[in-house]
C-alpha positions, 0 to 999 in steps of 0.5 A: 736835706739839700740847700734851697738853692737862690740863683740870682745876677747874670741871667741866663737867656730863658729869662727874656721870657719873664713877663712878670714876678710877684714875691716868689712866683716868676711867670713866663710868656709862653709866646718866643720874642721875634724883635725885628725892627730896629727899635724892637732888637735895641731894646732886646740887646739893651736887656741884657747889655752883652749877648755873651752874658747869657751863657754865664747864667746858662753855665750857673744853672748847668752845674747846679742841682735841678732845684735851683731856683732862678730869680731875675735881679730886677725882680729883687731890687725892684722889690726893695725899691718899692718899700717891700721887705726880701723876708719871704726870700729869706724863708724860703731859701738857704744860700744865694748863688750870685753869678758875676762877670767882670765885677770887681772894675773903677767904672761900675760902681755895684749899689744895686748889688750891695742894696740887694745882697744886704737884705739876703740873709744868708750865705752868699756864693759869688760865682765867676766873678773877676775884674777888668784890670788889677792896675787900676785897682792898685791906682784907684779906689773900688767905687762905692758901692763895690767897696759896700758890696765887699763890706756886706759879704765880709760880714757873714758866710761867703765863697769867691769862685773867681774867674782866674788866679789874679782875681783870688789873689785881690781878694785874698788880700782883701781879707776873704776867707773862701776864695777859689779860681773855678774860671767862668761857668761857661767853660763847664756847660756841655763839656763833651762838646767841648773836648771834642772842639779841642781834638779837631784843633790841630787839623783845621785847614787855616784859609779854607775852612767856614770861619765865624769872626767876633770881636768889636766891629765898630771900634776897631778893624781887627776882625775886618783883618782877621777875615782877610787873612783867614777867609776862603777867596771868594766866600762871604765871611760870618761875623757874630754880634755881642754888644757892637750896637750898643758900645760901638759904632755900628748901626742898623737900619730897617730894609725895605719891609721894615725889618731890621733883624730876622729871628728865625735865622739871626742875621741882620737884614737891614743896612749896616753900617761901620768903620772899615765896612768900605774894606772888603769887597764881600762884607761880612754877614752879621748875626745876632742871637737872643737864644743860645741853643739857636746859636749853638745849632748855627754855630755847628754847621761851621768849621772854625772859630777865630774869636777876640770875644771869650764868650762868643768863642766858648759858645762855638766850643759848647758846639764842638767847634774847634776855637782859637781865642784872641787875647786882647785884654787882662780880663781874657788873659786872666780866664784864659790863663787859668783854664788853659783854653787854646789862645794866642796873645793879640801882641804876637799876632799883630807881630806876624808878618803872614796872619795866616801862616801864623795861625796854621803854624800855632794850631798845627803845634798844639796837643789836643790830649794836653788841653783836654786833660787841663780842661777836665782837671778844671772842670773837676776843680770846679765842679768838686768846689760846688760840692764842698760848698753844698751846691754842686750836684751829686 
């Protein structure tokens, strides 16, 4: 008989049509959100923090059996907070999937988590975790309640598939068992598309080709840069939001109508404003989606993609749009270095004397067949791992 599989932790985008949950019943809303006025489109982006989390739940799902069942996070805690028992959870399943990001870091101190995972009991599968920055947790100490959330998971069957060999390596040595590098569960999620996005790498025409730019609008001019050097002359360049609004500094006003954000296209259309915006004399046009498959589908009708955000790139690769990643950080570098994705390193581009000859020149010396067969030996590392610890599909 197959586990009862509990997925919990980053959702994917179907739970904002979560109106309720009792116990073990979830209801959803039949009617599709349309958060068009500033308040309305915060308080969207607040749910979720990040619009790029969406495709780590969606990528969990994906690989799982179709008898999964996804159970939102607050919906768990809340339980607790409220003086009920987790019992009827306990009864009904028999391992908990918990999708993770970068949750091993000195700011966020995970007691939601360890309150949670402390009254599941059963084995726990800690799926895509990874931390912001091993220095820091050399110099300093786990917070509270992360180094709580370990403590619960010490006590009884778990499995770490981490987003990348550093992140194994720290657990490693914090005494856990089962510890894997699978990479992100984004990175498996339409696989096909994937692959192609990798072939058409090497003949994208740098300078002329539809680029869509992310990357943190608001706290630096990177993608304003960007834009410069690899947007055609004379085109308006497409920029895609993940949490600028909220981390950053970049505000929306309502335009005329009152609307801030049109959710049949995701454009905002309301008054942006952000530092550099006074650079360029075609600003970008910026989106935002709630809805991955929307994403996805504008995403398609583009050539390339130039990304310093990993998700909103690996969204235009489930596109089969071909990608290059900026890396910018440890986090990146360590996903990144694990799955072979293709990428440069943001040192060496801010080293190069013309941007755009330095990206055609980069893409042009790839070998598609080399990172579609890295690729697809990680995907099957990923995918034989769910199946050696009883979740994976057959």
């Amino acid at each position: 008989m197959p586990p009862r599989i509990l997925v919990t932790g980053v959702p994917g985008h179907y739970t904002r049509l979560v109106k309720g949950a009792q116990s073990l019943a979830i209801y959803y809303s039949e009617q599709q959100k349309q958060p068009e006025t500033t308040e309305q489109f915060l308080q969207e982006l607040n749910g979720i923090s990040n619009t790029g989390n969406y495709l780590i739940g969606e990528g969990a799902m994906g690989a799982l059996p179709s008898t999964a069942k996804a159970i939102p996070f607050w919906h768990l805690f809340n339980c607790l907070s409220n003086g009920e028992t987790l019992e009827a959870f306990n009864k009904q399943f028999d391992i908990c999937v918990f999708t993770c990001a970068n949750l091993l870091r000195k700011g966020l101190s995970a007691d939601a988590e360890a309150k949670v995972l402390s009254e599941l009991k059963m084995p726990v599968v800690m799926l895509g975790i990874g931390m912001q920055n091993r220095k820091d947790l050399e110099e300093h100490d786990l917070p509270e309640g992360t180094r709580k959330l370990l403590d619960v998971l010490k006590d009884r069957e778990h499995y770490f598939l981490t987003r990348g060999h550093e992140t194994a390596g720290y657990l490693k040595d914090q005494g856990f068992s089962f510890v894997k590098p699978t990479g992100c569960p984004s990175t498996y999620f339409l696989p096909h598309n994937m692959r192609a996005s990798f072939k058409k790498l090497p003949q994208v025409p740098v300078g002329k080709a539809r680029t869509i730019y992310s990357g943190y609008l608001g706290a630096d001019l990177e993608s304003i840069a960007d834009a410069d050097a690899l947007e055609p002359e004379g085109s308006v360049p497409q920029y895609v939001v993940q949490d600028e609004f909220l981390h950053f500094d970049m505000k929306v006003e309502p335009d005329e109508t009152g609307r801030s954000y049109d959710s049949a296209s995701g454009r905002m259309i309301g008054k942006l404003t952000y530092p550099g915006l006074e650079r360029r004399d075609r600003p970008f046009a910026v989106r935002t989606f709630f809805d991955t498959n929307q994403w996805r589908g504008w995403a398609s009708s583009m050539d390339f993609n130039f990304g310093r955000r990993f998700h909103g790139s690996i969204i235009a690769m489930q596109s089969g749009v071909p990608s290059l990643m900026v890396a910018i950080d440890d986090r990146m570098r360590e996903m990144l270095g694990y799955t072979g994705l293709p990428a440069i390193d943001r040192e060496d581009l801010d080293r190069a004397d013309n941007r755009r000859e330095f990206v055609a020149d980069h893409l042009a010396s790839l070998n598609a067949s080399e990172m579609v067969d890295r690729y697809s030996d990680r995907e099957r590392t990923f995918r034989e791992t769910l199946r050696e610890i009883g979740v994976g599909k057959e």
